[in-house]
C-alpha positions in Angstrom: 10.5 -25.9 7.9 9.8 -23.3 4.6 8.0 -24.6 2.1 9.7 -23.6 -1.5 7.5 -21.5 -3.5 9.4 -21.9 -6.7 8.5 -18.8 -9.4 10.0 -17.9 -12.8 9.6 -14.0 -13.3 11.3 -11.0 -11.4 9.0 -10.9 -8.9 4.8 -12.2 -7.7 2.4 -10.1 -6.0 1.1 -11.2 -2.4 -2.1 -12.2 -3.9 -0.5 -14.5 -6.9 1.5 -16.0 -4.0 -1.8 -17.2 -2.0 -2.9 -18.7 -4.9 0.6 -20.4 -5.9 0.8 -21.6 -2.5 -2.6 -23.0 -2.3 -3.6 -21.2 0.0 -6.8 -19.6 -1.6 -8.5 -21.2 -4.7 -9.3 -17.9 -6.6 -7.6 -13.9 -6.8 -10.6 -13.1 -5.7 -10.1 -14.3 -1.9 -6.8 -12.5 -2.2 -8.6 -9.4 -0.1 -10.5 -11.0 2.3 -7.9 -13.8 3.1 -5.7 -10.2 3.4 -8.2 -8.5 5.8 -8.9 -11.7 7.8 -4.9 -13.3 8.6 -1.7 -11.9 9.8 0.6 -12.1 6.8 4.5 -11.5 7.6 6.9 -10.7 4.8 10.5 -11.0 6.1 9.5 -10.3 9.4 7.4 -7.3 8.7 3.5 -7.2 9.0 1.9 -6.3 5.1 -1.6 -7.0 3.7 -0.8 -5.1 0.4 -2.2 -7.6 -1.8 0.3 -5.7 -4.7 3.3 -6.4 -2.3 6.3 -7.3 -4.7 7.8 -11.0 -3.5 11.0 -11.8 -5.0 13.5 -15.0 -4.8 14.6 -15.1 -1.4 11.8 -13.9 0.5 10.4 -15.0 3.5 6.7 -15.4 4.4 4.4 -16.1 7.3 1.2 -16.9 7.7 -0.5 -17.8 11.2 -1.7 -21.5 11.1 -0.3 -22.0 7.2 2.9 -22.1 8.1 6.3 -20.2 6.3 7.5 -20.4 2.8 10.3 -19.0 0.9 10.4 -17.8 -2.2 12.7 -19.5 -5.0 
């Protein structure tokens, strides 16, 4: 099951969305949570903490779980 990640601009970086999804406490873990976990966005591999995620968006995260984007 995704969990919603509900936002209310355009878009959120990869690094806001760690944060939103409670994943890491501060924007400053954004990089090493980056270099240390396999992040999937829509079924492709990315660590760009600036990766754009819009509504609809699908992401994965080894022993976190997936989330959606809405």
């Amino acid at each position: 099951m995704n969990k919603e990640i509900q936002i209310n601009s355009e878009y959120i970086t990869l690094g806001q969305f760690l944060k939103l999804a409670e994943i890491i406490d501060s924007g400053g873990m954004a990089k090493w949570f980056l270099s240390e976990y396999e992040i999937f966005v829509n079924g492709e591999q990315d660590q760009r903490r600036g990766r754009k995620l819009r509504v609809g968006d699908k992401i994965e995260i080894q022993n976190f779980g997936a989330f959606i984007i809405v």
